[in-house]
Backbone bond lengths (Angstrom), bond angles and torsions (degrees), N, CA, C in turn:
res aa  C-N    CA-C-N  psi(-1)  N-CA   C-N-CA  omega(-1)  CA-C   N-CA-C  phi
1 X - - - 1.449 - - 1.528 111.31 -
2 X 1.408 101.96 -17.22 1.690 99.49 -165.75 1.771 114.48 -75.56
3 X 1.732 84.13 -42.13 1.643 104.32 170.10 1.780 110.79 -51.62
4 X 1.146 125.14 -46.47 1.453 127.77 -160.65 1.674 95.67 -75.95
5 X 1.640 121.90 -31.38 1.257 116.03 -176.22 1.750 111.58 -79.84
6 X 1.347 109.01 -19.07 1.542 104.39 -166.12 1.908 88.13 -91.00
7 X 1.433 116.00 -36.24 1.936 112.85 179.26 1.269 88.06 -42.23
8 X 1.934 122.91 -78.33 1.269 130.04 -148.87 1.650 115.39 -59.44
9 X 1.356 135.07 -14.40 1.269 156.56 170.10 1.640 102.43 -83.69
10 X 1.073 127.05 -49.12 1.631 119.69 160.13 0.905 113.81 -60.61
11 X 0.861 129.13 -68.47 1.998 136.62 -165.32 1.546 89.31 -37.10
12 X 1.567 98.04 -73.22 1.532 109.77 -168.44 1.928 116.67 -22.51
13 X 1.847 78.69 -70.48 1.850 80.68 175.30 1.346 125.37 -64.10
14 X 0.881 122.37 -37.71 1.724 108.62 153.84 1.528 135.41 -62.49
15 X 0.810 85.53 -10.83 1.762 97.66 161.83 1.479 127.32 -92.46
16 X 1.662 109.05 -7.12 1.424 120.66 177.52 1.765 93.07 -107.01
17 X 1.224 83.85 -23.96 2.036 82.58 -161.31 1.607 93.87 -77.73
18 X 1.603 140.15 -30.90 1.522 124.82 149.09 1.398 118.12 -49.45
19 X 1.421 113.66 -45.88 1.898 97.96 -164.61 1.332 103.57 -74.31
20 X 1.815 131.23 8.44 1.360 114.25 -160.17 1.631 83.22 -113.72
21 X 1.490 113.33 -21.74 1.778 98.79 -177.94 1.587 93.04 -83.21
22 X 1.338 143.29 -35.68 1.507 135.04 -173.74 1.238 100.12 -51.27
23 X 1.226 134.56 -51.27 1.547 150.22 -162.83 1.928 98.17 -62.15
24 X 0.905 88.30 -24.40 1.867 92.21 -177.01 1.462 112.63 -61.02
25 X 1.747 109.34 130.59 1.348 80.14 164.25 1.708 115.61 -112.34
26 X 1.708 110.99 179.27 1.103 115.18 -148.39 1.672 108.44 -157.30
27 X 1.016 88.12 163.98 1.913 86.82 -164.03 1.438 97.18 -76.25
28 X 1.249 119.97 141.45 1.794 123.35 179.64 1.110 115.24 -97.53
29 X 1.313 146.24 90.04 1.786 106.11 179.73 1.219 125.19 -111.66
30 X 1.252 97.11 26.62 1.932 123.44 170.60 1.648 87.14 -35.23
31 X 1.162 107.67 131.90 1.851 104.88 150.92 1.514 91.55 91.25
32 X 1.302 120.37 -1.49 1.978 101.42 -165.97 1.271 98.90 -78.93
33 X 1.321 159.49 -20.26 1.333 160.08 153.93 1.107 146.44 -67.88
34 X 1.252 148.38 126.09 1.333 136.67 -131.90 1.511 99.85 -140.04
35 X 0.964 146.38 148.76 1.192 164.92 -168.32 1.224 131.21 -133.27
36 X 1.211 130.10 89.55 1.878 119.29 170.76 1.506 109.34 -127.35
37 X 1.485 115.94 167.39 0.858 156.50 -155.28 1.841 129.99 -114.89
38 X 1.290 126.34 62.05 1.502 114.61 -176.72 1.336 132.41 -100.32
39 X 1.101 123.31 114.30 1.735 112.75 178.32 1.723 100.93 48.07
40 X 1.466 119.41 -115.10 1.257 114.81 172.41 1.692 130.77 -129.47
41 X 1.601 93.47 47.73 1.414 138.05 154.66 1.393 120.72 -74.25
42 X 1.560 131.55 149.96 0.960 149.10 -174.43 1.418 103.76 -162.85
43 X 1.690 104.08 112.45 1.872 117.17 177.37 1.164 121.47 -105.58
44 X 1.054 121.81 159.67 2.136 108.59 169.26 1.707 92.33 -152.83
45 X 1.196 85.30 121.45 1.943 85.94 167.59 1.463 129.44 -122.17
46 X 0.974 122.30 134.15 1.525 116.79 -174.44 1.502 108.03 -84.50
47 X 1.539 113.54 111.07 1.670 132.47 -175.08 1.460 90.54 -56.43
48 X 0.848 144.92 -65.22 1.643 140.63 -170.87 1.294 120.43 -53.06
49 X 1.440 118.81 -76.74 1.512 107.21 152.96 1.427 166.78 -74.81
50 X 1.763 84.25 6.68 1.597 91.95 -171.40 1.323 119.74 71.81
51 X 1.546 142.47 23.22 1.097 135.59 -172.34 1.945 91.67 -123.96
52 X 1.211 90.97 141.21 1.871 131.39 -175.16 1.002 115.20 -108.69
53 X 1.842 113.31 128.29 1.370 123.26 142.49 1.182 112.01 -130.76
54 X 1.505 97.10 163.35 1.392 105.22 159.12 1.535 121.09 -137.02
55 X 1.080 119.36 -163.18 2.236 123.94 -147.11 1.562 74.25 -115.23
56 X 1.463 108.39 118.80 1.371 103.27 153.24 1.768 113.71 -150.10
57 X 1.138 116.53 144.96 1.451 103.72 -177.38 1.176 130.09 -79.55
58 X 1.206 130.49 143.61 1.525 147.35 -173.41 0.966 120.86 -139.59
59 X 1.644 124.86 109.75 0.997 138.00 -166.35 1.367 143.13 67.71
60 X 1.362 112.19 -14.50 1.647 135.66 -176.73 1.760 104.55 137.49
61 X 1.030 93.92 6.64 2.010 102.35 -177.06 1.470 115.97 -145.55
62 X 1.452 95.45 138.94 1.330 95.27 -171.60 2.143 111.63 -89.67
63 X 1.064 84.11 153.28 1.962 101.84 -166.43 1.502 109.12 -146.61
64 X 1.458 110.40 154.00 1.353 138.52 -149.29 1.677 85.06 -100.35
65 X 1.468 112.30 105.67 1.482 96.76 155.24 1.665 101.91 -120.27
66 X 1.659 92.08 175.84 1.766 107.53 -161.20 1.627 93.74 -91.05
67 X 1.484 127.01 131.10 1.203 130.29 -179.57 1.398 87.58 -106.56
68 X 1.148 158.18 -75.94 1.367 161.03 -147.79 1.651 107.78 -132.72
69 X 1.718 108.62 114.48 1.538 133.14 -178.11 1.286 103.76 -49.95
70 X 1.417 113.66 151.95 1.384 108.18 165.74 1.669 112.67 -42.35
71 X 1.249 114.98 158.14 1.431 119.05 163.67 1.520 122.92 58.83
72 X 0.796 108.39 -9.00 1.675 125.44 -169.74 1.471 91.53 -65.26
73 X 1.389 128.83 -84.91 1.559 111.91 169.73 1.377 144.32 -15.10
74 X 1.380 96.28 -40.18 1.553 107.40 -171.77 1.516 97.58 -74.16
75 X 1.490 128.91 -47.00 1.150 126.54 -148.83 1.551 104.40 -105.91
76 X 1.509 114.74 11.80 1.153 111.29 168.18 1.172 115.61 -103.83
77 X 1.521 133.92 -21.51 1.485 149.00 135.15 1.138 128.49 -73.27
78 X 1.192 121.40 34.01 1.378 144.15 172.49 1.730 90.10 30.77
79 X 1.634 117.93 82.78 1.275 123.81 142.22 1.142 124.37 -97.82
C-alpha cells in the first residue's frame, strides 16, 4: 500500500509541476512573420521590427536581400 501512495503522490506532483510551467508566461512569436506575394516578388517581414526582405537573384541563385532596415518604419512614422 505504501508503494501505491508514494506512485500516486508522484504522479500527482508532476502533474501540478506541468500546469505550473503551462501557466508561465513566455515570449510568443507565433505570427512574427509575414509573408506576401507580388507578380514575381517574394516578401517576408518581421511584425516586430519592421525589417524587410525580399527573393531576388544573385548570381544564378536566388537570396534574401533587406528592403527595409530594422526600425526604419517605425521611426519614419513616428512609431
Amino acid at each position: 500500500m505504501k508503494d501505491i501512495k508514494s506512485f500516486l503522490i508522484g504522479f500527482l506532483m508532476c502533474a501540478c509541476m506541468f500546469l505550473f510551467m503551462g501557466q508561465m508566461e513566455g515570449t510568443n512569436y507565433s505570427g512574427r512573420y509575414e509573408l506576401g506575394v507580388n507578380n514575381d516578388n517574394l516578401y517576408a517581414m518581421d511584425k516586430m521590427t519592421g525589417q524587410t526582405w525580399y527573393r531576388a537573384e544573385h548570381d544564378g541563385e536566388l537570396v534574401w536581400k533587406e528592403s527595409v532596415k530594422r526600425y526604419q518604419f517605425r521611426n519614419k512614422f513616428g512609431y
